[in-house]
Structure formats: structure tokens, C-alpha cells
N, C-alpha and C positions, 0 to 999 in steps of 0.2 A: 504494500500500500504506500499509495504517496506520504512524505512526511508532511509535509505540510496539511494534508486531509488529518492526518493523526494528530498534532499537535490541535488539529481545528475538534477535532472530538473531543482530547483531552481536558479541554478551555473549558465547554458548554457542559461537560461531566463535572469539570469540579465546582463550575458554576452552579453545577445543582444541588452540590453534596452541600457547598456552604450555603445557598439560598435555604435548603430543606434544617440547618442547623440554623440557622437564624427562625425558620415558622416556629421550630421547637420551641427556643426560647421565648419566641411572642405567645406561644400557648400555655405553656408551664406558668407565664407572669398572668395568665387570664385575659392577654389583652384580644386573643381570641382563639374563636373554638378549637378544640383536640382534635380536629378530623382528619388529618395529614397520617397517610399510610407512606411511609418514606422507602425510597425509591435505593438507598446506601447499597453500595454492591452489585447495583442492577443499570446503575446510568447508565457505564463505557456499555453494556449491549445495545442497549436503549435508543446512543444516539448514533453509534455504529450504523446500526440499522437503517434507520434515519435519516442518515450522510448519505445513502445508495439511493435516495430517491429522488424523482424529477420536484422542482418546485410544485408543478400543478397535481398533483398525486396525493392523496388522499389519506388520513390515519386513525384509525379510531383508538384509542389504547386505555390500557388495562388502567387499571386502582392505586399501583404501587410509583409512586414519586412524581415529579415535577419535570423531570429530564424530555417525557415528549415533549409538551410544550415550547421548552425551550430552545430544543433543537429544530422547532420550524419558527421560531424566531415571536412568542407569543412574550408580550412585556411581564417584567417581573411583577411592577405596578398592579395591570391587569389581574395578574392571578392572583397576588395576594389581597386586592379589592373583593377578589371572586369569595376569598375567605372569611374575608371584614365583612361582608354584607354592607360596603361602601360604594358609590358610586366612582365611577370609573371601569368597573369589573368587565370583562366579555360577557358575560352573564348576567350583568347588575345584580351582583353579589346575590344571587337567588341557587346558584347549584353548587357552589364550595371549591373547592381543591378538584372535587371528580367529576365536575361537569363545567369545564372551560371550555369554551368553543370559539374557534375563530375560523371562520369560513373559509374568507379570502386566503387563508396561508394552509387550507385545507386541513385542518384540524375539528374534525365532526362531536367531537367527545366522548360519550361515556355513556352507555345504557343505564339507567336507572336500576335495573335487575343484572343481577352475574350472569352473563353469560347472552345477554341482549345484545350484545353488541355484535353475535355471531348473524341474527337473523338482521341488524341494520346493513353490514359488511355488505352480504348478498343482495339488499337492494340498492345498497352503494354501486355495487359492483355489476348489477342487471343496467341501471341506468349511464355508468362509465362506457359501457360495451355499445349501447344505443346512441347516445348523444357524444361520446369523447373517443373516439378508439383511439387506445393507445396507451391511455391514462390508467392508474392502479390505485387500488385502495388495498391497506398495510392492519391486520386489525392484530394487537397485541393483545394477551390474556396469559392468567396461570395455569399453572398446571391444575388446580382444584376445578378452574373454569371448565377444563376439559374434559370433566369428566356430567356435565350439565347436557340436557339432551338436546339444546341446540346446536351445540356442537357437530353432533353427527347429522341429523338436520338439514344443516348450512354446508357444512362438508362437500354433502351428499348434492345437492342443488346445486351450489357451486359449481364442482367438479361436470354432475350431468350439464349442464349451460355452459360449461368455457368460461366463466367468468374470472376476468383480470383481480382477481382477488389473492395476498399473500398473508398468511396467515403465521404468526409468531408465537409459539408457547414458551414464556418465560418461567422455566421450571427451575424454583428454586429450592423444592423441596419442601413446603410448606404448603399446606390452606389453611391458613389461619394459625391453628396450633395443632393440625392434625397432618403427620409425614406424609411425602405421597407412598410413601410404599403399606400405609395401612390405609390407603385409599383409592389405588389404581392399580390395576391388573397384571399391567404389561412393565417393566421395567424403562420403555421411552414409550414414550407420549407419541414422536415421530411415525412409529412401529402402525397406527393407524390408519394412516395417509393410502397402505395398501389395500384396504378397504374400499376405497372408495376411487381407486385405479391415476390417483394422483402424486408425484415424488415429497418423500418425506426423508428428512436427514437432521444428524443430529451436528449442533456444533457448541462447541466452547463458548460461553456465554462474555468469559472474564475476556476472550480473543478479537480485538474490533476489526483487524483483519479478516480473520477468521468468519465472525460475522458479515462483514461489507461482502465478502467473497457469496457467500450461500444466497446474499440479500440479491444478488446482481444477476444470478444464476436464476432466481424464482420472480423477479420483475424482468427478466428478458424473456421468460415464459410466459408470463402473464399477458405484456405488452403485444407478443406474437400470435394469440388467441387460442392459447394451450390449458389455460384452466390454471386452476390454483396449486400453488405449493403449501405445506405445511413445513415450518422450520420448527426444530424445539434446542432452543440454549440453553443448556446447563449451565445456572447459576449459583449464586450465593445469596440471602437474606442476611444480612448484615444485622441487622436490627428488628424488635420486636413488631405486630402485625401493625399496631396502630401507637400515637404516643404513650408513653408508661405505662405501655407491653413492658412486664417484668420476665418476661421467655421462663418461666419453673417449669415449664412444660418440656424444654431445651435443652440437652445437655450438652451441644455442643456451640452455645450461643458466645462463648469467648473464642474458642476455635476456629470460628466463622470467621472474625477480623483478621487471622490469619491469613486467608484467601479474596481481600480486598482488591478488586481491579485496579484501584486509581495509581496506588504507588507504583504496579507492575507495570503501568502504561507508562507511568513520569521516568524507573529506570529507562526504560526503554528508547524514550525520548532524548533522556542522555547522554546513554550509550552512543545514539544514532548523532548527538552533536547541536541538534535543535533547542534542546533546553537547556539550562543551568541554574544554578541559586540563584544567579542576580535576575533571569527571565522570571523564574517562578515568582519570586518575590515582587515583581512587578505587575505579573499576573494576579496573585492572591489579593493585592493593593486595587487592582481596577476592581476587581471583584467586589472588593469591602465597600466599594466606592458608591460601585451598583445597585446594591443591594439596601444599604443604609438611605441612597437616594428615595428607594421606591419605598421602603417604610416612611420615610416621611410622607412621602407624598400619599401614602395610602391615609396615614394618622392625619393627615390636615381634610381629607375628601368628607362630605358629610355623609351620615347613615342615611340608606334607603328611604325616603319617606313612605308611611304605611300604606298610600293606596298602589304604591306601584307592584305592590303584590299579588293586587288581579288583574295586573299588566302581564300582554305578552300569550297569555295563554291559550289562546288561540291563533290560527291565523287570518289576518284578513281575507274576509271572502273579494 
């Protein structure tokens, strides 16, 4: 992979890991709600992924972290409005952390239900094929989502329709507090896909190369009117399901920090000659910079006022 695509990964990952540590501390202080299912350990696949696609291309993604967003370029502001229940928000602070939408940068959001976003994918994906050919929709989920019977479902339609759809299971080994292996049958997720006569492969989650490569392989099939891939990257959950998750459920919840992506991507960066202390520090500095801007400006924005809460609900006929 190019370095400079890598280095561009690495930025928007750690930009997530610190935005997602800064929500923390604005929830811990009460300044707002605990709803953030943090994304630690899952960004570098996240925005890997994300990196392989065309601007006008399409994403619906999973529960866990902040990194889609970011990696299609949605404001920090905006999302943390979307938490404040502040104006400003994509949403006008009415869906939270899991339902940020930004159309224009192709960012569809988040089913309301687990596993919803399998049957939105496919009419993503039936209307991509009619009005856009060419264009792909990228729907990310877990492994727990997988095992939801829209899944197979969507799969299944998908696959019979040719639809430009790629499908991402972020298998970190969890739903919730429940392993996958006292929850799913098959030791990969992937192992599925032959099911329903479509390619299913497994990759390295913590690997953004790795990643980009499988990402580049299942949207040049998509885009060619071959039907959906299933990808499944084996990752890490770094951190509990939701804020002050205490993981007792976990035994290996300190171990897990061992197999954090971000550092193994910064040696690497290194290595390669792209990074150093004085970049990173420069980096970490624009970051802080970033990020402290858009709490302010979220803190200065006023609350919702109450009737705009039977705004929106419908659509104009």
C-alpha cells in the first residue's frame, strides 16, 4: 500500500481513538449521555476499509465507534451535536452517536434495530444498480449481527439480484458480553458466503493493507455486476461494550490492549520513514486542537427547542 494512503489512515484512526476519549470524559462528567459504544481497536479496519472506496459510494455501518464517520469526512462538531441533543447535529441531535447521517458524503446510518441495516443495504443496493451503475454500498456489522435472520435474508436477495453491495463483519469476538464461539456455529463468519454462491474471505482486521487489498477485490466485483462479497476481519475489542462496561464477564480484557492496531501501524510508519516523534507530536497537537474546537462549539450551540421533536418525521408528500 501506498504510504502516504497509510499514514492518511493512521491520522483519521487516531483521530478517532482521541475524539472517542474525549466523548468519554464529557460522559463520565454528565455533560452528556453514556451512549458511545467505542470503536478502540476496530478504527485502523474501519477506515482501511473506507480508504478503498469511490467518494460517491455509499456506507451504512455498525454501533461500534466514531471512525466511519470520520473517514468520509463527517464534522466532529456535527457528531458530537448529534450526542448533545444540540443544534448543529446531522440529525439535530435526535439519533445520538448511532444515527448520524450525512447524505451528501454518502453516509446512510444506522438501523434503528441490529441487524436493519442488512435489509436497508439491499434497497441501497437495488436502487444503486437502477439509477447509479457503478456505485456500491459498504454495510459494516458484528459478528452477533450475523447471526440475526436478516442476514441471511439480505444475503440471499443480494446475491440472487447482483447487487453492488459489500458486506463487512467486524468480528471481534464479542456481542455484547456473550463470545462468539458460544454463539455461532461455524468458527468464520466468512465460511457463509458459500451459501448463498457469493466469495467470502477472511482477513486481518488489525492489517489496513490487508484490509484495502480484500476491500478492492469485492468493490471491483460489485462495480462489474457480480453480486456481493462478504468480508469478515478478525479483530480486537479493546474496551468494554458501552461506557463503564467493567468486562467481569472478560478474562482477557487486559490482554486485548496487547493487540492494539494503532501502535503496530505508527511502528510501521517508522520503520517505513514517514513518521517520527516530532510528526506525531504535531499530529497528536492538530488533533487536540480539533477536537477541543468542536466541544466548544458544541457547548456554546443551544438545546433542541421542544417542538422540533415532531419535526422531520415524516416526509413531505
Amino acid at each position: 500500500m501506498d504510504q502516504t494512503r497509510l499514514l492518511d489512515i493512521f491520522r483519521t484512526a487516531l483521530l478517532s481513538r482521541r475524539f472517542e476519549e474525549r466523548i468519554v470524559r464529557l460522559a463520565m462528567a454528565g455533560e452528556i449521555p453514556g451512549t458511545l459504544h467505542a470503536g478502540a481497536g476496530q478504527e485502523v479496519c474501519q477506515v482501511a476499509a473506507i480508504s478503498a472506496l469511490d467518494s460517491t459510494d455509499c456506507i451504512l455501518y455498525g454501533h461500534r465507534g466514531v471512525a466511519y464517520m470520520l473517514a468520509r469526512g463527517v464534522s466532529l462538531s456535527g457528531i458530537l451535536a448529534d450526542m448533545a441533543g444540540k443544534e448543529g447535529a446531522t440529525c439535530r441531535g435526535k439519533g445520538g452517536v448511532m444515527h448520524v447521517v450525512d447524505v451528501d458524503k454518502g453516509v446512510l446510518g444506522e438501523s434503528g434495530t441490529l441487524g436493519g441495516g442488512f435489509v436497508i443495504s439491499v434497497g441501497v443496493g437495488m436502487a444503486l444498480k437502477r439509477r447509479h451503475p457503478g456505485r456500491v454500498v459498504t454495510y459494516f456489522f458484528g459478528d452477533g449481527t450475523s447471526n440475526r435472520g436478516t442476514f441471511h435474508e439480505s444475503l440471499n436477495w443480494a446475491a440472487l439480484q447482483k447487487l453492488p453491495c459489500v458486506y463487512v463483519c467486524e468480528n471481534n469476538g464479542w456481542a455484547v458480553s456473550v463470545p462468539t464461539s458460544s454463539s455461532t456455529a461455524v468458527p468464520d463468519i466468512s465460511a457463509r458466503a458459500a451459501g448463498y454462491g457469493v466469495p467470502g474471505v477472511v482477513v486481518d482486521g488489525n492489517d489496513p493493507a490487508a484490509v484495502y487489498e480484500v476491500m478492492q477485490h469485492a468493490l471491483e466485483r460489485a462495480r462489474s455486476g457480480q453480486g456481493p462479497s462478504l468480508i469478515e476481519a478478525k479483530l480486537t475489542r479493546l474496551q468494554g461494550h458501552f461506557v463503564g462496561d467493567q468486562q467481569t464477564y472478560r478474562a482477557d480484557a487486559e490482554q486485548a490492549l496487547e493487540r492494539d492496531p494503532l501502535p503496530r501501524l505508527e511502528r510501521g510508519l517508522r520503520d517505513a520513514g514517514v513518521l517520527d516523534a516530532a510528526k506525531l507530536a504535531e499530529l497528536e497537537a492538530d488533533i487536540e486542537r480539533q477536537i477541543e474546537a468542536a466541544v466548544e462549539t458544541v457547548k456554546a450551540a443551544p438545546l433542541l427547542a421542544p417542538e422540533v421533536a415532531l419535526q422531520d418525521l415524516y416526509a413531505e408528500g
